[in-house]
Backbone bond lengths (Angstrom), bond angles and torsions (degrees), N, CA, C in turn:
res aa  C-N    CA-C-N  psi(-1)  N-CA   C-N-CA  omega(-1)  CA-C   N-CA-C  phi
1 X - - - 1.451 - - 1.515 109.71 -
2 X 0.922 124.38 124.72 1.309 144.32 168.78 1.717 110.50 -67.51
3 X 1.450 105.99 132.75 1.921 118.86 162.95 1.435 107.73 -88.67
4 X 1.429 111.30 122.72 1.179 117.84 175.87 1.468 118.68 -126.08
5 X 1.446 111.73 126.11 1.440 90.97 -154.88 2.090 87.45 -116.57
6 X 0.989 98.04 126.12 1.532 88.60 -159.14 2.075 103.36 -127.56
7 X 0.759 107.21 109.64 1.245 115.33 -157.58 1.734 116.42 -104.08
8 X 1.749 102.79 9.21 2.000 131.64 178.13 1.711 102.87 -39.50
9 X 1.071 110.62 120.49 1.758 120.55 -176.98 1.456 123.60 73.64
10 X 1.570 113.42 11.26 1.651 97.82 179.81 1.488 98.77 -115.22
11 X 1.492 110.74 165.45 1.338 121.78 178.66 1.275 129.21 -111.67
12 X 1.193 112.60 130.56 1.916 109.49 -159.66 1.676 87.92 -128.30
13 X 1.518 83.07 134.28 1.877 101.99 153.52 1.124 119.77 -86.32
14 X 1.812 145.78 140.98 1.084 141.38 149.28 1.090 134.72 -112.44
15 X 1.736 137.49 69.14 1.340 151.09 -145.99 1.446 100.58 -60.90
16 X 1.282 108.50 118.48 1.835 104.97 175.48 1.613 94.52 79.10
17 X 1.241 122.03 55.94 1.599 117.26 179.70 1.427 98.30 -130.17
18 X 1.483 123.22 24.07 1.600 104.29 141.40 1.395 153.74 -125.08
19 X 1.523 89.04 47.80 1.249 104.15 154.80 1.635 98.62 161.78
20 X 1.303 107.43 166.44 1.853 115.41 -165.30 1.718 102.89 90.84
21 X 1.361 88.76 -156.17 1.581 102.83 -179.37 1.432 111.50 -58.29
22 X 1.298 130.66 -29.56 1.394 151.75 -164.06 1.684 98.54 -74.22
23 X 1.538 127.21 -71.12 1.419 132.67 154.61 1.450 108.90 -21.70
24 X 1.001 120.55 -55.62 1.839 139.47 -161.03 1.721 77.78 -68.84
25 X 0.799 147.27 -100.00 1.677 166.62 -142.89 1.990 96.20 -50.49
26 X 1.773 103.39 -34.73 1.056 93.57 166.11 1.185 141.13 -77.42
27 X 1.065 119.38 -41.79 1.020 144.44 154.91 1.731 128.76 -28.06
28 X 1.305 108.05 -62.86 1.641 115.23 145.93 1.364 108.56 -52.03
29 X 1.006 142.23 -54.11 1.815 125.33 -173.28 1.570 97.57 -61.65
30 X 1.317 136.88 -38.84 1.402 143.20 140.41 1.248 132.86 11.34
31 X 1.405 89.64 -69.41 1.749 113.66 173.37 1.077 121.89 -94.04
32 X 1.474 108.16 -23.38 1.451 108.94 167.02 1.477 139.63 -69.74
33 X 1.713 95.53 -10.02 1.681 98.72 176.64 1.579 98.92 103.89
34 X 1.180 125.00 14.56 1.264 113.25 155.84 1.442 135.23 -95.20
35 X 1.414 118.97 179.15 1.439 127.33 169.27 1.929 102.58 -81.96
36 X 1.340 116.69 115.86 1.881 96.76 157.13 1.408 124.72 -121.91
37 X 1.605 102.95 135.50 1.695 100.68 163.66 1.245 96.48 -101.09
38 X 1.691 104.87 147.24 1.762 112.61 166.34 1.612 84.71 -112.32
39 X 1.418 95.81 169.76 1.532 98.03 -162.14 2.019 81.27 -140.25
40 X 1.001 113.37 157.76 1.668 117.43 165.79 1.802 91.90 169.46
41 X 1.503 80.24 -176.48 2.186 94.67 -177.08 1.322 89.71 -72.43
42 X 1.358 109.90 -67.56 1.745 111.81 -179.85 1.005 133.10 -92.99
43 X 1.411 118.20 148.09 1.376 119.26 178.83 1.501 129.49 -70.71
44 X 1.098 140.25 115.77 1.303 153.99 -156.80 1.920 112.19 -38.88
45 X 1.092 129.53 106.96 1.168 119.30 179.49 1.574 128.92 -43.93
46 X 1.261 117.37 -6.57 1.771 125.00 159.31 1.298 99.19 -142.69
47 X 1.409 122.08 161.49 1.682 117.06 175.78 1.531 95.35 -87.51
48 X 1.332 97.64 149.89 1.354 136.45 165.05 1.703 109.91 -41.37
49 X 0.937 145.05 69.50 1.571 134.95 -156.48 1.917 84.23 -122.95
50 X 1.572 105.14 168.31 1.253 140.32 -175.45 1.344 107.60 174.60
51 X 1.612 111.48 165.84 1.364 123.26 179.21 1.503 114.32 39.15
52 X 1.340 137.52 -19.11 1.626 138.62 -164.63 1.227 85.45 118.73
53 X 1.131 166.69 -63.43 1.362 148.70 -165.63 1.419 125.73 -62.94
54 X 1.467 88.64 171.02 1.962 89.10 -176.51 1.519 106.41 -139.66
55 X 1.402 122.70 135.56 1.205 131.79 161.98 1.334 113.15 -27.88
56 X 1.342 118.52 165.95 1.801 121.74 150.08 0.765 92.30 -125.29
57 X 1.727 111.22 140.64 1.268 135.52 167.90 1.706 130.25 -95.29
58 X 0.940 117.45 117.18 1.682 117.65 -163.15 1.878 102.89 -124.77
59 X 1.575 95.67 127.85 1.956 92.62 -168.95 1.593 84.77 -85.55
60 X 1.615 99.49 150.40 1.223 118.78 162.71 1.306 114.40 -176.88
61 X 1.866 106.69 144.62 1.163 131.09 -159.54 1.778 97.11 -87.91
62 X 1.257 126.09 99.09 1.790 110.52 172.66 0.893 112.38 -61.15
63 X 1.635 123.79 -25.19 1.285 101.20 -177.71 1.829 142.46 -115.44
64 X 1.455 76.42 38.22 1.730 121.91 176.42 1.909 94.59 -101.32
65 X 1.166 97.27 114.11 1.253 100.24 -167.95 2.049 102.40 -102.08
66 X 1.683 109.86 -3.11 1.197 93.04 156.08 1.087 126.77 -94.43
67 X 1.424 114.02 -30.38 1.828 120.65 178.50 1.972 110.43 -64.02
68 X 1.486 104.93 -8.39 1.247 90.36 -171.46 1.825 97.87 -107.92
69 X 0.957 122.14 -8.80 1.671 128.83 157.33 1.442 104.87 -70.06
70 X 1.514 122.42 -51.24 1.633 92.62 175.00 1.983 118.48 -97.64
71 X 1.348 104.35 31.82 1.522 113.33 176.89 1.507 103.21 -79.57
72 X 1.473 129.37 -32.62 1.552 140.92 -164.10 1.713 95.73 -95.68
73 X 0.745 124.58 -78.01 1.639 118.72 168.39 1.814 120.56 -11.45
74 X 1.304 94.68 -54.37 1.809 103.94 -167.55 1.458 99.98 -93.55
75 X 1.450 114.79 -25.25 1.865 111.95 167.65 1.824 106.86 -64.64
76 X 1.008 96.36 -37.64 1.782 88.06 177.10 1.007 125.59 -82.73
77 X 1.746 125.79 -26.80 1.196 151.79 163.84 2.058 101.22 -30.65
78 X 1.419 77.55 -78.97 1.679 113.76 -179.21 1.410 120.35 -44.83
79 X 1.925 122.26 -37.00 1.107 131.26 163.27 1.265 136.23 -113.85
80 X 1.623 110.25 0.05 1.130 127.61 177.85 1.406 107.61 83.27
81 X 1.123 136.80 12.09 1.574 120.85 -173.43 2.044 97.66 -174.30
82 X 1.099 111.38 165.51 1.675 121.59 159.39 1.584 101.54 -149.06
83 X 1.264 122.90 133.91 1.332 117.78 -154.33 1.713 82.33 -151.67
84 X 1.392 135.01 -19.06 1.843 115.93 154.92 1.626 84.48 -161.80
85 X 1.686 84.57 168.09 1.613 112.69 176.99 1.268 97.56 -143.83
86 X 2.273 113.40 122.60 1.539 109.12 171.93 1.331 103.75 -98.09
87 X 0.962 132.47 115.22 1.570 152.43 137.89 1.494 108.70 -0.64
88 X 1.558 128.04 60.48 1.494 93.90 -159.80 1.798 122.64 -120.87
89 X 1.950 99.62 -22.51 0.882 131.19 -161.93 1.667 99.97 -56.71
90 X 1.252 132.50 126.56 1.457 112.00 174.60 1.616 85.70 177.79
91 X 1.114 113.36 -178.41 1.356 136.61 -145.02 1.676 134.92 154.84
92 X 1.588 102.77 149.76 1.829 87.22 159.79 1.424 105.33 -163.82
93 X 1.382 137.28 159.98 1.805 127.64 161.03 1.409 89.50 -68.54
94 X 1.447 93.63 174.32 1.698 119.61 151.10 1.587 115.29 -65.65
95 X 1.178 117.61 131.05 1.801 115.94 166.62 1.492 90.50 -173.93
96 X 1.091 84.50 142.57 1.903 107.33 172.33 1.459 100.81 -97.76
97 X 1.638 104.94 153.75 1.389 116.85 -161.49 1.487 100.82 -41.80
98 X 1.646 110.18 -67.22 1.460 122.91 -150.88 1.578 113.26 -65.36
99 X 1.500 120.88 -6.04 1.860 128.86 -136.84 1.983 70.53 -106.67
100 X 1.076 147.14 -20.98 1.463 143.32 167.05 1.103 151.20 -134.57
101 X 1.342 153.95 153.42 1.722 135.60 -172.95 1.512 105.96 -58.82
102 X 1.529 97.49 161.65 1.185 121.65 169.95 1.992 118.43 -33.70
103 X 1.726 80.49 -59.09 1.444 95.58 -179.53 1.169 145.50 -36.66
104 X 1.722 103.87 -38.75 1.421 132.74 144.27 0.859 137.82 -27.92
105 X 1.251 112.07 -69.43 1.281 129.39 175.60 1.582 112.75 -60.98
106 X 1.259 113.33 -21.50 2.052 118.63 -171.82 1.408 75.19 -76.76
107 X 1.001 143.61 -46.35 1.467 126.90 -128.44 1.867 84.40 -91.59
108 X 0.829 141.69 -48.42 1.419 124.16 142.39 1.218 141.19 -24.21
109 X 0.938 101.56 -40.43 1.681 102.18 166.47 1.510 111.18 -83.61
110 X 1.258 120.02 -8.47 1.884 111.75 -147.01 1.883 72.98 -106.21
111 X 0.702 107.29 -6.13 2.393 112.44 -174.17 1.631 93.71 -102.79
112 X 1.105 131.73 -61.33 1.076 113.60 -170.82 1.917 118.37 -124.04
113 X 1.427 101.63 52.28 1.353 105.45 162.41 1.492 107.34 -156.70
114 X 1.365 116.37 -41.40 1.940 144.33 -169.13 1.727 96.42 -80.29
115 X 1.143 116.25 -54.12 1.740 131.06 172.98 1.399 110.72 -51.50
116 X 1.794 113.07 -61.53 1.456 97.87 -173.02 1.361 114.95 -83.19
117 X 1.609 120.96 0.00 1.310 118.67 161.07 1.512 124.53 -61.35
118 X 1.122 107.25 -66.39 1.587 119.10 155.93 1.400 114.57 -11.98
119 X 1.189 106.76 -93.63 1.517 126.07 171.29 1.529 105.35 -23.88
120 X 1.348 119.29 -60.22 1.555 113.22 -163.61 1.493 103.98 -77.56
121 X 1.475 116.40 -34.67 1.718 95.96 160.40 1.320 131.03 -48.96
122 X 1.447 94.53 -59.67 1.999 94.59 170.39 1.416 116.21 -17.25
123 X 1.529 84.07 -81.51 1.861 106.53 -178.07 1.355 98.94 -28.08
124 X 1.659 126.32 -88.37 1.207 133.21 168.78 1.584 109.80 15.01
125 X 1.208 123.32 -73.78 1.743 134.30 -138.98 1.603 84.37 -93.70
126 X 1.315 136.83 -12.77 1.218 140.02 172.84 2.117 106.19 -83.07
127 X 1.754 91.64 -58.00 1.907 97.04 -159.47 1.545 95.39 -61.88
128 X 1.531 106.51 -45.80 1.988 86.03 -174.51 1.107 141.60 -88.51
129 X 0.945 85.27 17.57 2.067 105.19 161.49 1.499 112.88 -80.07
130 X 1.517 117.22 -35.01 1.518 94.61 159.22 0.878 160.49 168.06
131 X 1.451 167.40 -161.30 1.353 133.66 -55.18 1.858 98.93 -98.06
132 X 1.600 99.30 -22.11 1.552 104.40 172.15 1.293 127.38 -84.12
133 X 1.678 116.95 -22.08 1.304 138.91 -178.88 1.538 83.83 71.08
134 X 1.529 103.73 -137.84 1.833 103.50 -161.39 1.796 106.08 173.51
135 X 1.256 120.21 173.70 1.104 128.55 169.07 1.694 140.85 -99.87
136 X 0.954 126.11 136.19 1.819 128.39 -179.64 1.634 83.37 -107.01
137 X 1.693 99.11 142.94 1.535 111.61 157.87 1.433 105.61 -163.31
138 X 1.743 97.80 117.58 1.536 139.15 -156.76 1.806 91.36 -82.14
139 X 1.819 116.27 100.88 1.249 113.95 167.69 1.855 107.49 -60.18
140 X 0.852 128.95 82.79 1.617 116.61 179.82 2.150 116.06 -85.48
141 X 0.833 123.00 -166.82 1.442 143.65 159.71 1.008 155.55 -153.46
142 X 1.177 148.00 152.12 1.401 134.74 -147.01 1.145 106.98 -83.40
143 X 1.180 122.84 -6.65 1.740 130.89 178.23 1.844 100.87 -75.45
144 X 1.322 109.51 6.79 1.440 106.57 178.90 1.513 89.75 -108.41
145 X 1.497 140.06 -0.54 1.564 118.46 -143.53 1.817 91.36 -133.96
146 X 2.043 100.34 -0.66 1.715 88.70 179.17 1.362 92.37 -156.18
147 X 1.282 147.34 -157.80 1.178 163.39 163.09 1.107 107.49 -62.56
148 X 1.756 112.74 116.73 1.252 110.45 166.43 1.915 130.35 -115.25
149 X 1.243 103.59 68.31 1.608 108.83 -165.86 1.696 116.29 -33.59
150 X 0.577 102.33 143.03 1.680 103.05 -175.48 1.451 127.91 66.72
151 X 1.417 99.92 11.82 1.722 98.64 -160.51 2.031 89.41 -158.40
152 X 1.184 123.63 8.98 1.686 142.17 -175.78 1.881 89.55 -37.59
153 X 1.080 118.22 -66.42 1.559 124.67 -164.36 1.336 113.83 -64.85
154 X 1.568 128.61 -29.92 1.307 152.37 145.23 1.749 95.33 -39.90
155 X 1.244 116.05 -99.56 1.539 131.14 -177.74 1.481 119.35 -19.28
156 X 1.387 94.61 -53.58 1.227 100.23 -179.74 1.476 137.32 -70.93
157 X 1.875 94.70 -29.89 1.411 99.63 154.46 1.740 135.53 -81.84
158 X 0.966 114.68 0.97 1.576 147.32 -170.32 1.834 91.94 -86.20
159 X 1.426 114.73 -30.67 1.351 112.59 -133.07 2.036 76.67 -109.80
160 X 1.497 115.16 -30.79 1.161 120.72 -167.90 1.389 110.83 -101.03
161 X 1.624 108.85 3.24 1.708 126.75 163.19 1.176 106.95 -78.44
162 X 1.156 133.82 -55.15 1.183 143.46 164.62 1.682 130.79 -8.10
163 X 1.823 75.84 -74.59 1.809 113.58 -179.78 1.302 97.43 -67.38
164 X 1.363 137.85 -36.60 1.784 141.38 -174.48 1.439 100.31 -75.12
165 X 1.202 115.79 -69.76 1.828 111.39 -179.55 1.601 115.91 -46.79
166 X 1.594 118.93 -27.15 1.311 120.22 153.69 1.896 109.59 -40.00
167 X 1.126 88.68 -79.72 1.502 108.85 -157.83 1.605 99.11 -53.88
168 X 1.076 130.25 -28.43 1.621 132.67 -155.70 1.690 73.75 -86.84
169 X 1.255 125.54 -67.64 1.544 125.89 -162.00 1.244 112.23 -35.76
170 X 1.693 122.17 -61.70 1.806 101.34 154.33 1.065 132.21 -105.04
171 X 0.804 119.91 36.48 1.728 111.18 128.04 1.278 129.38 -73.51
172 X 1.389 111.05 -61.44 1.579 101.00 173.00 1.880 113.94 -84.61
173 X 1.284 111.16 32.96 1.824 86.81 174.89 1.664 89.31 -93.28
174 X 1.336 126.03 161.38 2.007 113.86 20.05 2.004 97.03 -88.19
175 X 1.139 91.32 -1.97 2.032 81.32 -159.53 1.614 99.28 -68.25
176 X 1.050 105.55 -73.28 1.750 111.20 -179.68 1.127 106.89 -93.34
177 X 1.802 111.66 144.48 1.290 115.61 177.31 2.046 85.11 -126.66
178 X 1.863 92.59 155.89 1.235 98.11 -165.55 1.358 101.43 -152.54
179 X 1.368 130.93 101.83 1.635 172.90 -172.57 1.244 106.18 -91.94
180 X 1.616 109.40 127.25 1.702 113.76 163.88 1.715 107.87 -102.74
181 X 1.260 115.75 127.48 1.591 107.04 161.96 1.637 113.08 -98.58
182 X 0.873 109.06 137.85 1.868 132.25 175.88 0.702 119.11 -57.86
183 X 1.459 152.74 94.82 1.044 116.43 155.51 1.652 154.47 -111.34
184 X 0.803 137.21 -176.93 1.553 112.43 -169.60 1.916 101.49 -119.40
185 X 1.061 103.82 -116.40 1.550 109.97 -174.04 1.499 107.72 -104.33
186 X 1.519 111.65 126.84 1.517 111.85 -166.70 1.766 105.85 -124.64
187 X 1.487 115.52 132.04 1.351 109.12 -176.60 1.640 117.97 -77.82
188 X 1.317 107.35 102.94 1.489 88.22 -162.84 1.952 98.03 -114.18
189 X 1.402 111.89 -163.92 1.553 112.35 161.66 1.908 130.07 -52.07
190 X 1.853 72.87 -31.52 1.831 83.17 174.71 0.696 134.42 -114.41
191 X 1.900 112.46 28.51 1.453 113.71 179.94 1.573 103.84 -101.06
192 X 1.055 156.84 -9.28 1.664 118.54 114.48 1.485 144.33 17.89
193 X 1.545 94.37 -62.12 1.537 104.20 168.07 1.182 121.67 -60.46
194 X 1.562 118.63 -50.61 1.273 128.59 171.38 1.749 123.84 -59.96
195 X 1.376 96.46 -47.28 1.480 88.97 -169.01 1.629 112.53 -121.37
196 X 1.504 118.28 11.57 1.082 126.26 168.16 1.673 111.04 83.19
197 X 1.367 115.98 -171.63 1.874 110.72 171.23 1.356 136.94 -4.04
198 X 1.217 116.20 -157.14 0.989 119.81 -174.44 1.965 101.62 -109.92
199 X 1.388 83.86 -39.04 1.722 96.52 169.45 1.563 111.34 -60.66
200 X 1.328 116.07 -36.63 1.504 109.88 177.16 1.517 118.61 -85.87
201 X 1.185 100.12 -26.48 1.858 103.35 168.96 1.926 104.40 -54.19
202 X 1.456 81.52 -70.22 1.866 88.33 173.61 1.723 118.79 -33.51
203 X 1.651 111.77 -59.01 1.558 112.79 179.31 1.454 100.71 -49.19
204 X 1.332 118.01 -60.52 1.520 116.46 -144.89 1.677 111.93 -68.50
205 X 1.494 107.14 -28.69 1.731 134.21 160.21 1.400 91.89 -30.66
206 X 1.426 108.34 -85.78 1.818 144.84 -163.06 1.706 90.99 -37.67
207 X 1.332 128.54 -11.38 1.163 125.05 178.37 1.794 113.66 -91.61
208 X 0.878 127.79 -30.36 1.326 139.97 -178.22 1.386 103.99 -69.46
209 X 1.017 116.56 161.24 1.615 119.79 -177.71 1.441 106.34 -78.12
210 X 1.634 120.46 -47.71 1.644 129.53 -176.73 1.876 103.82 -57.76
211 X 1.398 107.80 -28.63 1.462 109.58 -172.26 1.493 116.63 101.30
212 X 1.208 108.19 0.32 1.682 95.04 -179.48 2.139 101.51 -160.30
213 X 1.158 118.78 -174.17 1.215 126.08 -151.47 1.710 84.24 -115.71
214 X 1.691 108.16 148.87 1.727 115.37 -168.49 1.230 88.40 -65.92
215 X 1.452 123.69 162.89 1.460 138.96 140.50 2.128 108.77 -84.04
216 X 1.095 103.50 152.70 1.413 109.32 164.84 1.096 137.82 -30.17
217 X 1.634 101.93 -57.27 1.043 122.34 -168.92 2.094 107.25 -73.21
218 X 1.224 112.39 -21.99 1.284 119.79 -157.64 2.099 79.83 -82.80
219 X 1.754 123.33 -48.44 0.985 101.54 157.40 1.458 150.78 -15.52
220 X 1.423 89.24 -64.39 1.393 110.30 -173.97 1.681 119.63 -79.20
221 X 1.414 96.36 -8.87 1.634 93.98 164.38 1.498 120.25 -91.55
222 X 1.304 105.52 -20.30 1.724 110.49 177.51 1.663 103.17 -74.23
223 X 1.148 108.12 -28.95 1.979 104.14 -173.98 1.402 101.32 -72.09
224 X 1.587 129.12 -39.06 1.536 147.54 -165.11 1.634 88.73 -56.91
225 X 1.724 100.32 -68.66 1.549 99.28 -176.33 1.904 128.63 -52.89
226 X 1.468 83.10 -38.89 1.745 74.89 175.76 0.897 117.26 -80.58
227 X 1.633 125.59 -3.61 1.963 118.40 177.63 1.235 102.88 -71.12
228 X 1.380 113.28 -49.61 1.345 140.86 -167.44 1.434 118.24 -48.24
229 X 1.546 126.67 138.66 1.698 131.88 -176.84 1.584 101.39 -36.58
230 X 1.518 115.35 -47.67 1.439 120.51 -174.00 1.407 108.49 -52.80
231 X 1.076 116.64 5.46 1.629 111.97 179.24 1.422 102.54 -123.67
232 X 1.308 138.95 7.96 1.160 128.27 -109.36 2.135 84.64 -97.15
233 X 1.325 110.58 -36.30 1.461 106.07 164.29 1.451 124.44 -68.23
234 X 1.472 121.60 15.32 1.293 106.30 -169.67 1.412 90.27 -109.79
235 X 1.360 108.71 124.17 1.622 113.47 155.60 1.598 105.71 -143.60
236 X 1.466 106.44 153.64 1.204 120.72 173.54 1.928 117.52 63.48
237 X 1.352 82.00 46.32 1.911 94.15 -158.51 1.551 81.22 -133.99
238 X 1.681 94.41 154.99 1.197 104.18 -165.26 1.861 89.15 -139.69
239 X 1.414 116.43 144.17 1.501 135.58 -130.57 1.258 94.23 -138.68
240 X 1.796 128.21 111.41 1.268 122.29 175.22 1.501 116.17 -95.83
241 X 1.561 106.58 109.40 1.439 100.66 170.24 1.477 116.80 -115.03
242 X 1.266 106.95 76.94 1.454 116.53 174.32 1.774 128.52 -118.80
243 X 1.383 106.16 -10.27 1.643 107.28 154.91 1.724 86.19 101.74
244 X 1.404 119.31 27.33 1.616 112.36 -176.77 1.638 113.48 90.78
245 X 1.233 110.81 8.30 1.445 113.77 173.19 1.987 119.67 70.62
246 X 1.122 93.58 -141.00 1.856 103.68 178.22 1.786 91.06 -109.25
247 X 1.617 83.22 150.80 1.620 82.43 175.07 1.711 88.22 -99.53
248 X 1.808 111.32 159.07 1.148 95.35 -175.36 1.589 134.94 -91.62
249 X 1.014 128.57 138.34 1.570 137.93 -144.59 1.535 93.38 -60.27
250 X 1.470 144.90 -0.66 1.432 152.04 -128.15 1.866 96.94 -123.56
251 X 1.486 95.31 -31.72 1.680 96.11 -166.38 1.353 108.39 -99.71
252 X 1.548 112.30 -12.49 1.378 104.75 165.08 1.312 115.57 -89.19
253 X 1.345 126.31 11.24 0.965 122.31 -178.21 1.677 117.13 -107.84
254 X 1.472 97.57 -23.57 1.315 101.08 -174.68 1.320 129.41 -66.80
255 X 1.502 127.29 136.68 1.844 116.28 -171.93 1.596 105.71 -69.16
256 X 1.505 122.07 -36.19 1.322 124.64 177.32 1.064 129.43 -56.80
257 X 1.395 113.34 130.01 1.982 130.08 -168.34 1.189 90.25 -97.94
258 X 1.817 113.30 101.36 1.499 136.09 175.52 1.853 96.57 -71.19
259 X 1.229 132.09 114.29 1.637 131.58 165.06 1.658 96.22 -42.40
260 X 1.503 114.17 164.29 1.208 117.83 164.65 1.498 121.74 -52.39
261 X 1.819 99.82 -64.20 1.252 130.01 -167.43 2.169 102.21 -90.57
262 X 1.462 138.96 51.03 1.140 114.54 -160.65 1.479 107.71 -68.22
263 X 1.389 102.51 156.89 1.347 97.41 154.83 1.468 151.51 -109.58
264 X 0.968 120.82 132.12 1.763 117.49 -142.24 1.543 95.74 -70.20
265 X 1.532 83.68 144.87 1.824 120.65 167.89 1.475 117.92 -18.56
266 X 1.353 118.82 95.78 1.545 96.35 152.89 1.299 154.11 11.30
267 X 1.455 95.88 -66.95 1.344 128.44 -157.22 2.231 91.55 -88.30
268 X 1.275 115.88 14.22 1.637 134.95 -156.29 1.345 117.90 -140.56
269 X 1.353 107.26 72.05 1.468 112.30 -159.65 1.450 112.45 -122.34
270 X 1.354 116.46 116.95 1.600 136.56 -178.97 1.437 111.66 -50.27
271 X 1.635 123.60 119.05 1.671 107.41 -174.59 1.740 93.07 -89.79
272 X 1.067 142.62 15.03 1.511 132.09 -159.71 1.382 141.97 76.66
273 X 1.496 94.19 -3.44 1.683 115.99 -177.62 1.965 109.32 -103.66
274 X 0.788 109.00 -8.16 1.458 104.64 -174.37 1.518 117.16 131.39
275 X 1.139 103.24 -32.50 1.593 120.75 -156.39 0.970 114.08 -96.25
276 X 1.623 156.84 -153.30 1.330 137.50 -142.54 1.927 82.03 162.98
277 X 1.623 88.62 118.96 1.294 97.77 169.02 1.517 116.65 -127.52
């Protein structure tokens, strides 16, 4: 039996969907048989196309909090339906806490924590009206799940996306269900910037457990699935797409030759129930 994740007549938003990981996410709703608007200030320097189709592109300010209350209204207007919104648009430079004002740093948070709040209310006053309700899915990152040096105001709001797509999940179930995906390191146009060459793309890959950095598209199939019926119990769950994470910085350090197979402690004895005494 074949998984088919088929997504024919529904309508998905993709905030920050023209181009990066956001494009990638479109693109899968693409193939999946959906309707897409990408939404950003600017319009994407080629359209968004897959399968023979093409995105629609709609400008919008997220962080105009009236244009983005009536952005969900005129998307349903326009297609007859809103059936999910991915959370995706977000960003930050490099800066260490102390190197700028406070102010700065809000304005990071107000893009990727204050923005996708917004947005998912909008949506909201649109999905439970009806009769299918619909889906939220919280682009988050792992820079919310550990220390993020140079990027703390980023992390931290990543970390309070999280905790919100919790809270939105009950409140609004059974109508909308609302999922964060993780993410870790994604190969995009501008990861160059970040990690330099081709040799440094490769090193920084060589760090992940899978060996290499996500592609887009591998994004954009995890959002397909969680819009999708196949998800249809998942709410308020949070989705690791990071390739096995960081290995931890602790074992390369250690002088001790761990056996493959060790065998546990003595002092670590199984009563027969599951548990570990």
């Amino acid at each position: 039996m074949s998984l088919t994740l088929d997504l024919a007549g529904r309508v998905a938003v993709i905030t920050g969907g023209t181009r990066g990981v956001g494009a990638g996410i479109a693109r899968a709703f693409l193939q999946a048989g959906a309707e897409v608007v990408v939404c950003a200030r600017r319009p994407p320097d080629a359209p968004v196309t897959a399968a023979g189709r093409t995105a629609h592109f709609r400008p919008l300010d997220l962080c105009d909090p009236a244009a983005v209350r009536a952005f969900f209204p005129q998307v349903a207007a326009a297609h007859g339906r809103l059936d999910c919104l991915v959370n995706n648009a977000g960003g930050t430079p490099y800066r260490l806490l102390g190197q700028t004002a406070a102010e700065r740093h809000a304005r990071v948070v107000e893009l990727n924590l204050l923005a996708p709040l917004t947005a998912s209310l909008a949506a909201y006053e649109v999905l439970r009206d009806q009769p299918a309700g619909g889906s939220v899915i919280m682009i988050g990152s792992v820079s919310g799940t550990r220390p993020s040096p140079g990027t703390a105001a980023y992390g931290a709001a990543k970390a309070g996306l999280e905790n919100l797509a919790r809270s939105m999940a009950v409140e609004w179930a059974p109508r909308v269900r609302v999922n964060t995906l993780v993410l870790g390191m994604v190969r995009t146009e501008l990861a160059a910037l970040h990690y330099g060459d081709e040799a440094g793309i490769a090193a920084v890959g060589a760090t992940v457990p899978l060996g290499r950095l996500a592609e887009p598209a591998e994004i954009g199939d995890a959002c397909v699935f969680l819009a999708s019926d196949r998800a249809g119990y998942l709410t308020g769950a949070s989705l690791l797409a990071h390739g096995g994470g960081e290995r931890p910085a602790f074992l390369g350090a250690a002088t001790v030759n761990h056996p493959t197979t060790p065998e546990a402690p003595e002092e670590i004895r199984h009563d027969g129930t599951g548990d570990l005494t």
